[in-house]
C-alpha positions in Angstrom: 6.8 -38.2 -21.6 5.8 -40.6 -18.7 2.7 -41.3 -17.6 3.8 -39.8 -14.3 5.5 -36.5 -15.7 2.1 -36.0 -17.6 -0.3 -35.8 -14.7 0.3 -32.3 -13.4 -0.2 -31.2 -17.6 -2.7 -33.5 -17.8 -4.9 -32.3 -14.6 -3.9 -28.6 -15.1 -5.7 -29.0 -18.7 -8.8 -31.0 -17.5 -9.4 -28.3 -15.1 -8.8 -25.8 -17.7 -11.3 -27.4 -20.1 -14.0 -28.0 -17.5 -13.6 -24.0 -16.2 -13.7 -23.2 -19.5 -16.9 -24.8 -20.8 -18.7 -23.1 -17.9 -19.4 -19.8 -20.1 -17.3 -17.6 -17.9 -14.2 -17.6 -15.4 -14.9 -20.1 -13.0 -14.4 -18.7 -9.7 -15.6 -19.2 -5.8 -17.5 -16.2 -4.3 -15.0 -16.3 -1.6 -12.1 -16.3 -4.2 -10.2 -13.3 -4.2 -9.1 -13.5 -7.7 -7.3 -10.3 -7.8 -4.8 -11.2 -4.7 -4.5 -14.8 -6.6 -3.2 -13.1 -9.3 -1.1 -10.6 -7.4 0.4 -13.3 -5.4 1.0 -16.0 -8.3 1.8 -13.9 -11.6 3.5 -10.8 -9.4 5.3 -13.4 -7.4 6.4 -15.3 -10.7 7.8 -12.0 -12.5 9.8 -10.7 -9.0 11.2 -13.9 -8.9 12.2 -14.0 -12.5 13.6 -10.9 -12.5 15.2 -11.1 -9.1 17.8 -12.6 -11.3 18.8 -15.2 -8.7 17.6 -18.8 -9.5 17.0 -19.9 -6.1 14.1 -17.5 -5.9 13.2 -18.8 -9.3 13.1 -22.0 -8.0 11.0 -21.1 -4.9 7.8 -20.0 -6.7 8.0 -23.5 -8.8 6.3 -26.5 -8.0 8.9 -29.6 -8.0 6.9 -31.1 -11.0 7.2 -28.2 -13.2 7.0 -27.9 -16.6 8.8 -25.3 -19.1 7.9 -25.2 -22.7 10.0 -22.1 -24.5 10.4 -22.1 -28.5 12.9 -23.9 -29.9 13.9 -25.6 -27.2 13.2 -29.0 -25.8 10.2 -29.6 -22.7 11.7 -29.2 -18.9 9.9 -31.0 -16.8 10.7 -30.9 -13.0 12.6 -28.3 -10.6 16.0 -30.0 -10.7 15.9 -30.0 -14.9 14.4 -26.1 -15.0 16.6 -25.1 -12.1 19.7 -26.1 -14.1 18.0 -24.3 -16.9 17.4 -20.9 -15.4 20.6 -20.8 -13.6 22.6 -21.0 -17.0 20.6 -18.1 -17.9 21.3 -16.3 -15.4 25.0 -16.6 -15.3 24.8 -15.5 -19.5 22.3 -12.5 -19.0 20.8 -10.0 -16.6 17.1 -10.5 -17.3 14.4 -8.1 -17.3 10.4 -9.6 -18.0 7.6 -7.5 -18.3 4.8 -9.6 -18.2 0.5 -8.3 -19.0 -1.7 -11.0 -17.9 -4.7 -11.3 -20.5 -7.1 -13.4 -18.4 -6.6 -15.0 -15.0 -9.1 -17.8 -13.8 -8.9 -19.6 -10.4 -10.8 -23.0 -9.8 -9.9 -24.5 -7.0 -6.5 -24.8 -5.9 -5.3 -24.4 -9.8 -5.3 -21.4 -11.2 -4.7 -20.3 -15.0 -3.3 -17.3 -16.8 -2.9 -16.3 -20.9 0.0 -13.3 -20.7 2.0 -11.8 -23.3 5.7 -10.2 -22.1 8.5 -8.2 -23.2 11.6 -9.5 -21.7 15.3 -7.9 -22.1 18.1 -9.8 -21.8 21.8 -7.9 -21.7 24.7 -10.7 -22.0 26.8 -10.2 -19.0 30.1 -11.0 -21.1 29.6 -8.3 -24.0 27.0 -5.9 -23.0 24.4 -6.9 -25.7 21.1 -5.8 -25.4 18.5 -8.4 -27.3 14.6 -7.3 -26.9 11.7 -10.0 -27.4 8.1 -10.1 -27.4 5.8 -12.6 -27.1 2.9 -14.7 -25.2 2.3 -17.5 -23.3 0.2 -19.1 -20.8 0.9 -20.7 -17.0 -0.8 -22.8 -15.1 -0.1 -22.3 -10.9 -1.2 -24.3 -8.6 -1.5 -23.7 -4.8 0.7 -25.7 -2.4 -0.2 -27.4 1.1 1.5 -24.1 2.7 -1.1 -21.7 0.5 1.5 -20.6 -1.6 0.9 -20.4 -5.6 3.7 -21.9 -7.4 3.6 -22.3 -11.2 3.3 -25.4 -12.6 3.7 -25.1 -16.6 4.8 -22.4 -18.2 4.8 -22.2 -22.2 5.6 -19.3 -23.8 6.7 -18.1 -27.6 8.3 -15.2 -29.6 6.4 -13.3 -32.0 9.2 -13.0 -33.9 9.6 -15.3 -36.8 11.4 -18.3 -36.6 
């Protein structure tokens, strides 16, 4: 990874660690957490199951980064864009996502999730079901927006 495809990773996790060492979620009084969250992870889940990877691609920042289980890192919107419209040509996707814990500081915000997505391959009809967790990291934009900027997520089932 190059030092400049790190620094969005890198200063998502500083600001992670340094929220997290303050004994609680670190949030401004004027910070409405709950419409954060509504705006960021509800955003996030319409667009992913909006099935259409423009909107995906709207409601990431252009730096993204995508870490899923057996697979190699995405990093950036052209790379994850190419990504998610492959999968969306092969299934119609449905995500269920519970956030666990969501922290803003600043114009960064953090969430730990678990999800249960269902993918049905448009070719043959077949249903697969998965479970799992993961966490994202959005950050708000210059236009106020909250885009997410890593997303890394695993199955619980076994490899």
């Amino acid at each position: 990874m190059t030092m400049q495809k790190s620094k969005p990773l890198a200063a998502a996790l500083g600001v992670l660690l340094i929220s997290g060492c303050s004994g609680g979620a670190s949030t401004s009084a004027a910070v409405d957490v709950a419409a954060v969250e509504a705006a960021a992870h509800g955003g996030y889940v319409a667009a992913i199951n909006s099935n259409d990877p423009e909107k995906l691609k709207a409601v990431l920042t252009d730096d993204v980064v995508f870490q899923a289980q057996g697979a190699p890192e995405l990093i950036g919107k052209a790379a994850v864009g190419e990504w998610v419209a492959g999968y969306f040509s092969a299934y119609q996707t449905k995500w269920e996502k519970t956030s666990h814990g969501f922290t803003v500081s600043g114009d960064w915000a953090f969430e730990r999730y678990t999800y249960k997505s269902i993918d049905t391959d448009r070719k043959t009809g077949a249903v697969t079901t998965d479970v799992g967790k993961g966490i994202n990291i959005f950050r708000k934009g210059k236009d106020g927006q909250w885009r997410v900027a890593v997303d890394g997520w695993s199955s619980d089932k076994p490899a």
